[in-house]
LUMVEXTOR-332351 format. One record per residue (C-alpha): x, y, z. Coordinates in steps of 0.2 Angstrom, whole numbers. Example, Ala and Ser with C-alpha at 12.3 -4.5 7.8 and 13.67 -1.06 7.14 Angstrom:
BEGIN
<atom><xx>62</xx><yy>-22</yy><zz>39</zz></atom>
<atom><xx>68</xx><yy>-5</yy><zz>36</zz></atom>
***
This chain:
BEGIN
<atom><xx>0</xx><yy>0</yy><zz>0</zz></atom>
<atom><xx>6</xx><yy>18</yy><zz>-3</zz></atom>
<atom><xx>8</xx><yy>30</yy><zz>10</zz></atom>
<atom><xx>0</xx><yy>48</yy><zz>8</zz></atom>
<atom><xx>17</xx><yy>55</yy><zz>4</zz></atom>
<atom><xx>19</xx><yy>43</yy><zz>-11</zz></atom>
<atom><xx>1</xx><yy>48</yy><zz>-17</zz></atom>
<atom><xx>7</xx><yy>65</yy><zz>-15</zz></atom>
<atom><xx>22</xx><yy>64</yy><zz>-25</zz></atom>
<atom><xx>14</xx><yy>53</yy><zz>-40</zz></atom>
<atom><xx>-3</xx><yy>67</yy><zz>-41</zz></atom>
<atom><xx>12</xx><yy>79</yy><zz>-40</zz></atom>
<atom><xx>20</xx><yy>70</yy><zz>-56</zz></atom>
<atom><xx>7</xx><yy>67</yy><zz>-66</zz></atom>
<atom><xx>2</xx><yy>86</yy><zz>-65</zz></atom>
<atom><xx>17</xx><yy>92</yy><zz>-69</zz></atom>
<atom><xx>19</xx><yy>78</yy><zz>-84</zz></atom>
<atom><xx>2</xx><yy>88</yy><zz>-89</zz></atom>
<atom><xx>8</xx><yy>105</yy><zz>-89</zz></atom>
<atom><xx>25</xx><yy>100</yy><zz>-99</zz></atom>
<atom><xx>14</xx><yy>91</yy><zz>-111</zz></atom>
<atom><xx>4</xx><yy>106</yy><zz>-114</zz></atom>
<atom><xx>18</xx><yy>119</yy><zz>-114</zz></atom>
<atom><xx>27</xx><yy>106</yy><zz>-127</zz></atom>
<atom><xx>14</xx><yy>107</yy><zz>-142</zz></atom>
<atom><xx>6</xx><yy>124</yy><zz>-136</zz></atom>
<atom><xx>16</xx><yy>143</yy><zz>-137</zz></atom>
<atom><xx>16</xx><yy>158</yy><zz>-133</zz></atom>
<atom><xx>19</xx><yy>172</yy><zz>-148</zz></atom>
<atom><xx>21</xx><yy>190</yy><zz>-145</zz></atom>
<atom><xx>10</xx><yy>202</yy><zz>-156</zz></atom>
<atom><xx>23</xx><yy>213</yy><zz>-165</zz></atom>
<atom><xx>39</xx><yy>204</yy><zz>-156</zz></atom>
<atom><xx>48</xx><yy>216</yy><zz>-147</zz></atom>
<atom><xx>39</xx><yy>234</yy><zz>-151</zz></atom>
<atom><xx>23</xx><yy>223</yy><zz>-146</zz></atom>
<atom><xx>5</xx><yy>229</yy><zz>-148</zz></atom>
<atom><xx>11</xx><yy>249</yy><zz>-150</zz></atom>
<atom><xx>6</xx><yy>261</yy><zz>-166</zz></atom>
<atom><xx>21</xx><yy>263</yy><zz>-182</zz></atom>
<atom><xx>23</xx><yy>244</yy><zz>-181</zz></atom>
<atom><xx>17</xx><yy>233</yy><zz>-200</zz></atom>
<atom><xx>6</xx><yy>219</yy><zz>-191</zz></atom>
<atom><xx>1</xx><yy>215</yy><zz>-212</zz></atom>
<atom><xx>19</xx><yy>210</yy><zz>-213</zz></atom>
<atom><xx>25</xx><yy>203</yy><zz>-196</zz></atom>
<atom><xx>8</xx><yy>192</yy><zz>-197</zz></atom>
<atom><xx>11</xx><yy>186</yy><zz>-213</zz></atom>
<atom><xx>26</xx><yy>177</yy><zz>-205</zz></atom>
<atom><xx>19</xx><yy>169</yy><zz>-193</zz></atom>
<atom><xx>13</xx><yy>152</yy><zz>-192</zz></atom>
<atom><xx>0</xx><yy>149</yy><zz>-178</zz></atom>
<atom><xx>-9</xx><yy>132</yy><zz>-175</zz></atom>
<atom><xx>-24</xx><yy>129</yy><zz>-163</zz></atom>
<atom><xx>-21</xx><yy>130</yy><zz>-144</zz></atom>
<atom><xx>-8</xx><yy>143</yy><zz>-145</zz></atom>
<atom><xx>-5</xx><yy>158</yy><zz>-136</zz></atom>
<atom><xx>-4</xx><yy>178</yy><zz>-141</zz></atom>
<atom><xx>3</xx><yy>188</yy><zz>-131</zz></atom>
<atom><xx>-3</xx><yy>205</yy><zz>-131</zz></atom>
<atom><xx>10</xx><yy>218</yy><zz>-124</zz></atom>
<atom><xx>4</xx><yy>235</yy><zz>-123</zz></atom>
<atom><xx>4</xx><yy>253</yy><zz>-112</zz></atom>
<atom><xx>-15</xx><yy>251</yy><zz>-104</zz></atom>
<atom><xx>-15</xx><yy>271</yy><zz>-102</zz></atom>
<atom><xx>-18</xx><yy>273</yy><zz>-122</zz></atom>
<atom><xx>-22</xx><yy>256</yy><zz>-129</zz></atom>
<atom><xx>-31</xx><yy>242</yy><zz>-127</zz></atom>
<atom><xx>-35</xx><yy>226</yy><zz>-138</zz></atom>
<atom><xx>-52</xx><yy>218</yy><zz>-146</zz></atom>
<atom><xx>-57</xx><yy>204</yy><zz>-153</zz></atom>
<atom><xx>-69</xx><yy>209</yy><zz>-171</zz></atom>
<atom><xx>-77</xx><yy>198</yy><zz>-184</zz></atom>
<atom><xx>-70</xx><yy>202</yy><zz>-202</zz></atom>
<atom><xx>-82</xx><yy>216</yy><zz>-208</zz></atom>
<atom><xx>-77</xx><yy>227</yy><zz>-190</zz></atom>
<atom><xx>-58</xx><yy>225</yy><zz>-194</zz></atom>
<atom><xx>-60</xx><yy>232</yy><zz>-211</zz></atom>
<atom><xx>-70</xx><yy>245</yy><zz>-203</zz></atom>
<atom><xx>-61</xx><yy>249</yy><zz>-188</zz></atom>
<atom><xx>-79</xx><yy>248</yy><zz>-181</zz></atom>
<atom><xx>-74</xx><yy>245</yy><zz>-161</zz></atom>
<atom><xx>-90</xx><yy>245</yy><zz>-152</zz></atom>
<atom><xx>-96</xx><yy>226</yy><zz>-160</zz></atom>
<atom><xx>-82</xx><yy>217</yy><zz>-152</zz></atom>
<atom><xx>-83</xx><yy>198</yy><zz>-149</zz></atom>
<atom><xx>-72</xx><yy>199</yy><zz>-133</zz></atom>
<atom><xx>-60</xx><yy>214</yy><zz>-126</zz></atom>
<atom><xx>-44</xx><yy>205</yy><zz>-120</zz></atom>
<atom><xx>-38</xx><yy>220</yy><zz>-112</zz></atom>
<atom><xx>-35</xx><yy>216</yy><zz>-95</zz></atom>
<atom><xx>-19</xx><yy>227</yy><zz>-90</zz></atom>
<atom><xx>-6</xx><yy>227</yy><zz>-103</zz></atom>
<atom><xx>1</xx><yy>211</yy><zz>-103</zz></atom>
<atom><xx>-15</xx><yy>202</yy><zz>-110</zz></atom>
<atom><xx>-14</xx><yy>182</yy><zz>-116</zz></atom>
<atom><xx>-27</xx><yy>176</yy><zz>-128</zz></atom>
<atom><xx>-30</xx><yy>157</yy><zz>-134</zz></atom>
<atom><xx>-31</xx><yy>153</yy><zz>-150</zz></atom>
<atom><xx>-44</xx><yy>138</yy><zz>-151</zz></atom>
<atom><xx>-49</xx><yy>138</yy><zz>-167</zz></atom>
<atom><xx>-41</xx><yy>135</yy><zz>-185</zz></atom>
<atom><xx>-50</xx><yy>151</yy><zz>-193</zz></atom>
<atom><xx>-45</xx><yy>168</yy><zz>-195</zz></atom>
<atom><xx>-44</xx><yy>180</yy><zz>-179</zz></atom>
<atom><xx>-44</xx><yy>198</yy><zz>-181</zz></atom>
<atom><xx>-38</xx><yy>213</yy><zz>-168</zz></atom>
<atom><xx>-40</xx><yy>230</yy><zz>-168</zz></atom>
<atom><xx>-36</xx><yy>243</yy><zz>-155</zz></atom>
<atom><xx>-52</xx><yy>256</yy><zz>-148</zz></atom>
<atom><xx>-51</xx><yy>275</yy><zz>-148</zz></atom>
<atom><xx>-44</xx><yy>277</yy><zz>-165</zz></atom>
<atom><xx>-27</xx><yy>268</yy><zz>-167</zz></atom>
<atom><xx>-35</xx><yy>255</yy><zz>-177</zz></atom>
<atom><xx>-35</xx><yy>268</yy><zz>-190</zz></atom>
<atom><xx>-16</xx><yy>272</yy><zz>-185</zz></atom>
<atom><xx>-13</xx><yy>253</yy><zz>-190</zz></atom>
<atom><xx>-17</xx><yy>245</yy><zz>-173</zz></atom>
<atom><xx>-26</xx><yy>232</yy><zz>-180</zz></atom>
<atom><xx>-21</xx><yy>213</yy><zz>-185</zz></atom>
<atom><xx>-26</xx><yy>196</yy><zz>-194</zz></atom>
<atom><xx>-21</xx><yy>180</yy><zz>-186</zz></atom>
<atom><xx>-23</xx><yy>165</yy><zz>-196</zz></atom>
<atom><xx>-25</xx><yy>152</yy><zz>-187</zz></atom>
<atom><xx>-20</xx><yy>132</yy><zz>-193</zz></atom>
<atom><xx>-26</xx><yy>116</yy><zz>-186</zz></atom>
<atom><xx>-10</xx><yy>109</yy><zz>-182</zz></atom>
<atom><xx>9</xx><yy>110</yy><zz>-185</zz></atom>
<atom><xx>15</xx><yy>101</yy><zz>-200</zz></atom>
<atom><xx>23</xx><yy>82</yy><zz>-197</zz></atom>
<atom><xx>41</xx><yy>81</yy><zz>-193</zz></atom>
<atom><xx>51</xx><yy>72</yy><zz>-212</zz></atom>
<atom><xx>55</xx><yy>56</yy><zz>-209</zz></atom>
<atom><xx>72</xx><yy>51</yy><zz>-204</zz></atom>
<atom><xx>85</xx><yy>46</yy><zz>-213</zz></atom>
<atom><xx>86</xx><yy>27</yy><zz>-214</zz></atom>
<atom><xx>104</xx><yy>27</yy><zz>-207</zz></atom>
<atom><xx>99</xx><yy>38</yy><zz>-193</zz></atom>
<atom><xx>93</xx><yy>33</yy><zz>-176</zz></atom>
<atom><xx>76</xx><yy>37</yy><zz>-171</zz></atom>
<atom><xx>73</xx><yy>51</yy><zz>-159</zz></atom>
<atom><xx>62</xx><yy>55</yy><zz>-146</zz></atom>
<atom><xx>51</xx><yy>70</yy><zz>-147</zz></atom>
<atom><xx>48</xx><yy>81</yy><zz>-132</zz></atom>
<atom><xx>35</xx><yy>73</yy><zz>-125</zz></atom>
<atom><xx>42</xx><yy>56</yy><zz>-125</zz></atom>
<atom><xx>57</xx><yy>62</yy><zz>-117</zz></atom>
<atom><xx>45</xx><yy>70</yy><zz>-102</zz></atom>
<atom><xx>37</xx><yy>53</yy><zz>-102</zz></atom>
<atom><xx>50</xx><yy>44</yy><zz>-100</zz></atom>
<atom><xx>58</xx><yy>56</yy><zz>-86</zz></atom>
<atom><xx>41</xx><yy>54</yy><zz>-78</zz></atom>
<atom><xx>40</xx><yy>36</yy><zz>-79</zz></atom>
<atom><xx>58</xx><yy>34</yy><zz>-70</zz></atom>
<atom><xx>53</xx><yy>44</yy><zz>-55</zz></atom>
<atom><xx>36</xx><yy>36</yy><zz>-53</zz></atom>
<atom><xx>47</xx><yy>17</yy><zz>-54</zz></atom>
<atom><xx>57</xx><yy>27</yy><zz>-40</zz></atom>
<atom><xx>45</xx><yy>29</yy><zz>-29</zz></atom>
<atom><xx>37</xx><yy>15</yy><zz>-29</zz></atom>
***
């Protein structure tokens, strides 16, 4: 029988195998890159450089005294039309948003930067294309969430 310590540690394992796992095939991409979400920056270009598949993350970085960040359908962005938003992810500057779906996901700023340029088209894919095949003289190798796994595994065999 284990002992509540031991049942401690393996739920402790297994959580953090979870959160590897998900940090492993999800991330976390800054709007703009370094200038972040700010006026005088070519989102058309830097999003057209992007690739961005279903569960991950956008980071929004932003000075929450003058801008802020809104999610629009398509015929908003075109418009700049801020008060039809789906969801405002403006929380204080240093905002995350999911993406969930493979579709098109478009941002504007409110009070008239969208005009300025504040405004973005995320295109969104379903998943990240598979890995080429190795060579055949080559050994195999272990993606990272095998290698979590495995780690994982030998602790848990530890243990108990």
């Amino acid at each position: 029988m284990m002992s509540g310590k031991k049942w401690g540690v393996a739920l402790w394992l297994v959580a953090a195998a979870a959160a590897i796992l998900t940090c492993a095939v999800s991330r976390l991409i800054t709007v703009g890159d370094n200038p972040g979400w700010t006026p005088n920056v070519n989102y058309t270009d830097w999003a057209s450089h992007q690739h961005l598949y279903v569960g991950d993350w956008l980071l929004f970085r932003f000075d929450k005294r003058y801008y802020n960040v809104v999610e629009v359908n398509k015929t908003n962005y075109e418009q700049c039309n801020e008060r039809e938003f789906i969801t405002n992810i403006t929380k204080g500057g240093r905002d995350v948003f999911q993406v969930t779906e493979a579709r098109p996901y478009y941002f504007i700023s409110r009070g008239g930067y969208c005009y300025n340029g504040m405004k973005v088209t995320i295109n969104v894919e379903a998943s990240p294309p598979a890995p080429a095949p190795a060579p055949a003289n080559s050994s195999p190798s272990k993606t990272s969430a095998q290698v979590v796994l495995s780690i994982v595994s030998a602790i848990a065999v530890y243990i108990w």
